[in-house]
KOLGU-4560 file (N, C-alpha, C; in nm, 3 decimals, padded with zeros to 5 digits):
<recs>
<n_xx: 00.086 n_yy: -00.118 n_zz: 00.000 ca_xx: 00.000 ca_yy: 00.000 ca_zz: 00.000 c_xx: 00.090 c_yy: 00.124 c_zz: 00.000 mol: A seq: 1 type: UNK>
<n_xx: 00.058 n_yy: 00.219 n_zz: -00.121 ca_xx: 00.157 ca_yy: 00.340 ca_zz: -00.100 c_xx: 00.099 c_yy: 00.478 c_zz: -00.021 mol: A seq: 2 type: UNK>
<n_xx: 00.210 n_yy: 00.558 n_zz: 00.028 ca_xx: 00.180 ca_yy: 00.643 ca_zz: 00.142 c_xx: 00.027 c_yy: 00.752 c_zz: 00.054 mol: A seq: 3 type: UNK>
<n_xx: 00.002 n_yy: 00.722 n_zz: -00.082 ca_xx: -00.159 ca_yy: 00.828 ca_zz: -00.063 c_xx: -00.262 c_yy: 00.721 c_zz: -00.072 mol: A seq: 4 type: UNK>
<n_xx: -00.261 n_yy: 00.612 n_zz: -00.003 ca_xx: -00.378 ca_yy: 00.528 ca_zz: -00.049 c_xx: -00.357 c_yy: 00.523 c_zz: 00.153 mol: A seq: 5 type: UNK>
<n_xx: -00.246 n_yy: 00.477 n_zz: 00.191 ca_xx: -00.296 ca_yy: 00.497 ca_zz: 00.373 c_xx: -00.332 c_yy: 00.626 c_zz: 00.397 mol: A seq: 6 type: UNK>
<n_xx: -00.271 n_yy: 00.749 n_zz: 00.359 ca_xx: -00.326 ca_yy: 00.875 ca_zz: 00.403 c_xx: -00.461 c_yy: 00.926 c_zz: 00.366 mol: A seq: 7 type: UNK>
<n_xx: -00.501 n_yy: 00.825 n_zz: 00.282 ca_xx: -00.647 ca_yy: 00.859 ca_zz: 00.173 c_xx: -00.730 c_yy: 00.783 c_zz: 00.351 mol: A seq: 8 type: UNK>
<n_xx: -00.698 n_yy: 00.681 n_zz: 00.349 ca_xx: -00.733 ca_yy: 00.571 ca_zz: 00.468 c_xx: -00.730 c_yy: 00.625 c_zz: 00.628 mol: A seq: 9 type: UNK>
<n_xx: -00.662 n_yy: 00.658 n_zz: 00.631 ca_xx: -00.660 ca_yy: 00.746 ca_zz: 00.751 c_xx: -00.788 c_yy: 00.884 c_zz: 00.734 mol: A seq: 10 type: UNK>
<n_xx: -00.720 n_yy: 00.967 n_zz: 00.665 ca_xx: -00.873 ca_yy: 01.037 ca_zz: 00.660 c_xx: -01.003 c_yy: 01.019 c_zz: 00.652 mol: A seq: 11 type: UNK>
<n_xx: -01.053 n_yy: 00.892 n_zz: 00.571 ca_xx: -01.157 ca_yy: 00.822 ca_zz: 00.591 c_xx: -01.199 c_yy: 00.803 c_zz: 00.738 mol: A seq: 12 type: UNK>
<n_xx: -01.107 n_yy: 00.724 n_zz: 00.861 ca_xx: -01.089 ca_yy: 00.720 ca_zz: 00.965 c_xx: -01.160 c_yy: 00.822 c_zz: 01.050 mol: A seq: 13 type: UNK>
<n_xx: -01.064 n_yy: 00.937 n_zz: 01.015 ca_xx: -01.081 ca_yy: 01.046 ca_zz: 01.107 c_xx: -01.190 c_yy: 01.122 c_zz: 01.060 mol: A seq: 14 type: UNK>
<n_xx: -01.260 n_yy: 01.135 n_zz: 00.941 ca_xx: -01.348 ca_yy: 01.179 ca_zz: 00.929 c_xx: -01.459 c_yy: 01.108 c_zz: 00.996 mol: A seq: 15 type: UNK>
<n_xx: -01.485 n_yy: 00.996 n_zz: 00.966 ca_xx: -01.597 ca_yy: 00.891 ca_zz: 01.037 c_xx: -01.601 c_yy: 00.898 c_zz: 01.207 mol: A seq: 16 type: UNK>
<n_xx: -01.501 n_yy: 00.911 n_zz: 01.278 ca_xx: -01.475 ca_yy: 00.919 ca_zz: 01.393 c_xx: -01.559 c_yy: 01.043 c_zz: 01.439 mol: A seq: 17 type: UNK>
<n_xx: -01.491 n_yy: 01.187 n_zz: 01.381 ca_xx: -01.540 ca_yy: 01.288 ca_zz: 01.417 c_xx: -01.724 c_yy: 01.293 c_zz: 01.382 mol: A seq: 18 type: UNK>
<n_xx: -01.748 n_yy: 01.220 n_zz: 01.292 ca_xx: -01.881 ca_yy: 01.236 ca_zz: 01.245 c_xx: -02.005 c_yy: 01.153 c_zz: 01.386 mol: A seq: 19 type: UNK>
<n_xx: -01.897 n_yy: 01.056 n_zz: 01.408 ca_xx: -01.986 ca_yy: 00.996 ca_zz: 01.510 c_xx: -02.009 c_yy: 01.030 c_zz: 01.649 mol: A seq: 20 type: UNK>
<n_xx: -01.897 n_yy: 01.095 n_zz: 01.673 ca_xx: -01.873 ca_yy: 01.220 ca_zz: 01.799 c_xx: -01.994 c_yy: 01.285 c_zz: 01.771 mol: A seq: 21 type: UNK>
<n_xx: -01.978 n_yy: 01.385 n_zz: 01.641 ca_xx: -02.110 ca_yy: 01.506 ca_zz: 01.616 c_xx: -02.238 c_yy: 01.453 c_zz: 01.653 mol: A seq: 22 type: UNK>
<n_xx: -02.260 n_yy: 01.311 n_zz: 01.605 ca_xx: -02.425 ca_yy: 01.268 ca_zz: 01.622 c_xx: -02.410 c_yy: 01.206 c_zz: 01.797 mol: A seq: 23 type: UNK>
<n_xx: -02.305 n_yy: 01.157 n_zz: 01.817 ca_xx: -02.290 ca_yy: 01.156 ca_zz: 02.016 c_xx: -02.362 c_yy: 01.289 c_zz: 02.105 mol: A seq: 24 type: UNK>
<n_xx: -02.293 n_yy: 01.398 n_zz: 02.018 ca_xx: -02.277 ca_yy: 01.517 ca_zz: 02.116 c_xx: -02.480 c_yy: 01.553 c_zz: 02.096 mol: A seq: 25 type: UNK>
<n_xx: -02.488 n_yy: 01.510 n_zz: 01.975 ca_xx: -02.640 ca_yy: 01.632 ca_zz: 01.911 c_xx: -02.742 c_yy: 01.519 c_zz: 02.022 mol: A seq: 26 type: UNK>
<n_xx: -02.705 n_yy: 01.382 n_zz: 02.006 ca_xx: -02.804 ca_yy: 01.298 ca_zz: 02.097 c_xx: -02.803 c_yy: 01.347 c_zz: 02.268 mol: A seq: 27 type: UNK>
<n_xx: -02.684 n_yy: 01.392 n_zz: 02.331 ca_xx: -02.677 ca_yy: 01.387 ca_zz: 02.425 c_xx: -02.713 c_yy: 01.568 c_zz: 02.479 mol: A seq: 28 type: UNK>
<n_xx: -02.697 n_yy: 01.647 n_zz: 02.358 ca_xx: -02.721 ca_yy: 01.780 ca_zz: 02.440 c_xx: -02.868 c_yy: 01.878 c_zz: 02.372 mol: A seq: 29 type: UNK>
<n_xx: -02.897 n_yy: 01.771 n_zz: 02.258 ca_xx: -03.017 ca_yy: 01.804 ca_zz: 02.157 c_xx: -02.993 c_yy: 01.912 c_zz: 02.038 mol: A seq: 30 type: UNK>
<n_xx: -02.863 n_yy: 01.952 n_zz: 02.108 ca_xx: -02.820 ca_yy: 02.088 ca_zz: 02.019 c_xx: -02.728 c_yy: 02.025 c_zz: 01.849 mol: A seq: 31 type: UNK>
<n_xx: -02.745 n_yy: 02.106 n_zz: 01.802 ca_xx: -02.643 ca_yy: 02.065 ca_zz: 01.662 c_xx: -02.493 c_yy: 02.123 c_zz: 01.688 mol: A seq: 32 type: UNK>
<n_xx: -02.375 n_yy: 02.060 n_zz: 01.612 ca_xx: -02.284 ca_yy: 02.123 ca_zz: 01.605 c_xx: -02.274 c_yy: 02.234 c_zz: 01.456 mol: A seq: 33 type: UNK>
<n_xx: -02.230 n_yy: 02.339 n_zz: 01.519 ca_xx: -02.223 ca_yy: 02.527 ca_zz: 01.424 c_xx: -02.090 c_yy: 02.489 c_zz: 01.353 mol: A seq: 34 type: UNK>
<n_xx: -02.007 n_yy: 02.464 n_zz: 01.439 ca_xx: -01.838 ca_yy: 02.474 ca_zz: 01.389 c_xx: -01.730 c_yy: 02.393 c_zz: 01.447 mol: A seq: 35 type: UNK>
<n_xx: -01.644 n_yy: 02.321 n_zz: 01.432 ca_xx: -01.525 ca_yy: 02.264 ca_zz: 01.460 c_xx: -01.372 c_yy: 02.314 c_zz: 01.415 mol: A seq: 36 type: UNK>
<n_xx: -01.342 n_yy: 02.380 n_zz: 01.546 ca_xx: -01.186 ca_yy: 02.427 ca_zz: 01.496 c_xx: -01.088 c_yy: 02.375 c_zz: 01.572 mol: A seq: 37 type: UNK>
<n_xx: -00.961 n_yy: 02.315 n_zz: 01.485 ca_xx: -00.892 ca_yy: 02.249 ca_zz: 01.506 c_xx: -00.775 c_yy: 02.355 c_zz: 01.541 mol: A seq: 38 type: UNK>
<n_xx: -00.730 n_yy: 02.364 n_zz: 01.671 ca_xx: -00.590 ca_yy: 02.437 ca_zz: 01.666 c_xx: -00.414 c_yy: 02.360 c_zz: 01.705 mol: A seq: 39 type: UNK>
<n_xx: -00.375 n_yy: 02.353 n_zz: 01.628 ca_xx: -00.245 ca_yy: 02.313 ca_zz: 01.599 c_xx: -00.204 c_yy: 02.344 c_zz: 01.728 mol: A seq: 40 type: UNK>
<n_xx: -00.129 n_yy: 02.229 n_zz: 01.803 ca_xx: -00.029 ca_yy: 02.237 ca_zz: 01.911 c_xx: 00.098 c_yy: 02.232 c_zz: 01.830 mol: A seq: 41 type: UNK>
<n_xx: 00.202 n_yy: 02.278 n_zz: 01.856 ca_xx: 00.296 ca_yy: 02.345 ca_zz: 01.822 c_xx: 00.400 c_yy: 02.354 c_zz: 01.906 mol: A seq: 42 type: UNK>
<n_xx: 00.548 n_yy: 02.282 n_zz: 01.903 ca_xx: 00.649 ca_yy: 02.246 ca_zz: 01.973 c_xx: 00.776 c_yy: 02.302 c_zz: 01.881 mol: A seq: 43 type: UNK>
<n_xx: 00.907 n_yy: 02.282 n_zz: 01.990 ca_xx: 00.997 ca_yy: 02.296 ca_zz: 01.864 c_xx: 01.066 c_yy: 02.186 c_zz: 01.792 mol: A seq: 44 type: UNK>
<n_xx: 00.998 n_yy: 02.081 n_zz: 01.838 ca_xx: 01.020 ca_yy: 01.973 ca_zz: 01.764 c_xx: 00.893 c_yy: 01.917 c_zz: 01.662 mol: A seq: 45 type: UNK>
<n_xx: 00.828 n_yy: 02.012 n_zz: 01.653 ca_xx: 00.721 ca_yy: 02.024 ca_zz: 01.500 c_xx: 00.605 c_yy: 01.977 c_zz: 01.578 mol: A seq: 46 type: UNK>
<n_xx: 00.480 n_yy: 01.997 n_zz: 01.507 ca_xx: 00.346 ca_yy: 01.949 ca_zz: 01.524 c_xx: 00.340 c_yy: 01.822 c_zz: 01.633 mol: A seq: 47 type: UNK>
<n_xx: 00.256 n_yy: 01.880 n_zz: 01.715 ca_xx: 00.248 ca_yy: 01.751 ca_zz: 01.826 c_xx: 00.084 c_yy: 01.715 c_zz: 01.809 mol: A seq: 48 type: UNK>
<n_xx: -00.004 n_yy: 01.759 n_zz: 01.775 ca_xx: -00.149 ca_yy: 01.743 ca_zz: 01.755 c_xx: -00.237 c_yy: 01.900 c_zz: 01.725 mol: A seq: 49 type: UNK>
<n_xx: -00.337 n_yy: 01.846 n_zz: 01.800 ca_xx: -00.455 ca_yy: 01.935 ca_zz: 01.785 c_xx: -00.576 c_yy: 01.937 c_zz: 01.893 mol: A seq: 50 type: UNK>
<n_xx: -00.577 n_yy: 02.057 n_zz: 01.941 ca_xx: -00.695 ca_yy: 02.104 ca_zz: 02.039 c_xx: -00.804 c_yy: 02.131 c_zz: 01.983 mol: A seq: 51 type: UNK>
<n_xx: -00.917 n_yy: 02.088 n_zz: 01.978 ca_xx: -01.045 ca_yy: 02.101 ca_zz: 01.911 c_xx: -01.155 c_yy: 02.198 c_zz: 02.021 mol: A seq: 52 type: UNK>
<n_xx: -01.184 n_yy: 02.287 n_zz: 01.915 ca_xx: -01.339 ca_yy: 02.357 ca_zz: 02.015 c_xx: -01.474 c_yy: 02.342 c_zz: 01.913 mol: A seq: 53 type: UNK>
<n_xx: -01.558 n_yy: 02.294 n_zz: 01.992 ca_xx: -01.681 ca_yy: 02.263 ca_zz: 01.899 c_xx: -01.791 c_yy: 02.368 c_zz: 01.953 mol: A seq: 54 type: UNK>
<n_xx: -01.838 n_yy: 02.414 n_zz: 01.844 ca_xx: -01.963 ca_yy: 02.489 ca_zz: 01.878 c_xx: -02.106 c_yy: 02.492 c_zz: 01.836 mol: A seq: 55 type: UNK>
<n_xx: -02.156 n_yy: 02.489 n_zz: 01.929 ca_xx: -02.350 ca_yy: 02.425 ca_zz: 01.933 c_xx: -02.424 c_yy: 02.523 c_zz: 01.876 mol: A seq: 56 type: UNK>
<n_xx: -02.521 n_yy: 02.529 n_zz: 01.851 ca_xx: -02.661 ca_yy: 02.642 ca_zz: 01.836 c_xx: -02.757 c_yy: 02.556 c_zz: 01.839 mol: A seq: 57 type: UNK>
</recs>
């Protein structure tokens, strides 16, 4: 398998993941999610992840 068919695979992943969170959160607070922003953690040894803030209406 070459590195854009796992990275194709992985995003599949992480998209499905986050999608099932969204319908978690809408079941549990009735509210929809508005927006998802991802902010880059940031080291000096390069990208360590990401802090997420989600927002309802």
């Amino acid at each position: 398998m070459n590195s854009d068919n796992i990275k194709n695979e992985i995003e599949k992943e992480i998209s499905s993941f986050i999608s099932k969170k969204m319908i978690e959160l809408r079941k549990k607070t009735g509210k929809e999610v508005s927006d998802v922003e991802f902010i880059p953690i940031e080291t000096m040894s390069g990208l360590q992840g990401y802090s997420i803030k989600i927002k309802l209406i």
